[in-house]
N, C-alpha and C positions, 0 to 999 in steps of 0.2 A: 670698191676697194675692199678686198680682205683684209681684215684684223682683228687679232686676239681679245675676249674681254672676257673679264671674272663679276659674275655676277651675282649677288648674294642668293641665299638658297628661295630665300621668301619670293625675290621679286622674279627669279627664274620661273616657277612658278606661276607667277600672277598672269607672267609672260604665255606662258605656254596653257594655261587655262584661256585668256585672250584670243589667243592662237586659234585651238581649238573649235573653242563659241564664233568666230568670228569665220573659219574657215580659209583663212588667212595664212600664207607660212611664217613661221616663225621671226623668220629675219625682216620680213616686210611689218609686220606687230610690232620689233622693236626699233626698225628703224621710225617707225611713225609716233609710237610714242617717244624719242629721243626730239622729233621735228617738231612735237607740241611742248612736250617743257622748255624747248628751245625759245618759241615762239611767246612763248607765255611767261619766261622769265621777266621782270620787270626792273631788276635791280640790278648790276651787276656781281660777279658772284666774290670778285675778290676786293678787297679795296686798294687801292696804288702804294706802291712799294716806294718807300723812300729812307733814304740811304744819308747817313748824314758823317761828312769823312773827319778824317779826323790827320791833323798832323802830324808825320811820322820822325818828320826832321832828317838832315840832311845825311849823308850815307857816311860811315867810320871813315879819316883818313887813311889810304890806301886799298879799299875795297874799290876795285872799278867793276862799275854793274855791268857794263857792258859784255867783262870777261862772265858774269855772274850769269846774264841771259845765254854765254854762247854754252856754256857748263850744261844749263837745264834744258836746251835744246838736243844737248849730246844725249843726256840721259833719259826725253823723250825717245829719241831714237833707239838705242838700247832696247827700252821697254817694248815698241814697237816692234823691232828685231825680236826679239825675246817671247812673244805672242804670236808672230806669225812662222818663228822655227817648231812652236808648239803644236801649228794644223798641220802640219805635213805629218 
């Protein structure tokens, strides 16, 4: 799979010196070092996300959401409209 990566100036470097010594092409150096910090991570890297909600209470008399959802769906479309008259 191709894809784009931004890699600090230092470990670019380190990468392409690896490269180098090792006679290795570059992509194959970093894909292996990516499969060893992988392998050798012991922790997980984020901790779980939690989300605690809160009461919003019930909608003003005479707002109906329903017409509320069909409004922001209009105005998704729009937007989308409005982006793709942009590529042409």
């Amino acid at each position: 799979m191709r894809t784009t990566l931004t890699l600090d100036d230092s470990l670019a470097k380190e990468l392409k010196k690896l490269a180098v010594d090792t006679g290795q092409p570059f992509k194959n150096v970093v894909n292996d070092t990516l499969r060893a910090g992988l392998r050798g991570r012991s922790a997980p890297l984020r901790r779980a996300y939690r989300l605690t909600p809160a009461a919003m209470g019930a909608p003003k008399p005479g707002v109906e959401l329903v017409k509320a959802l069909q409004l922001a769906d209009q105005l998704e479309d729009a937007a989308i409209s409005a982006k793709l008259e942009q590529r042409k």
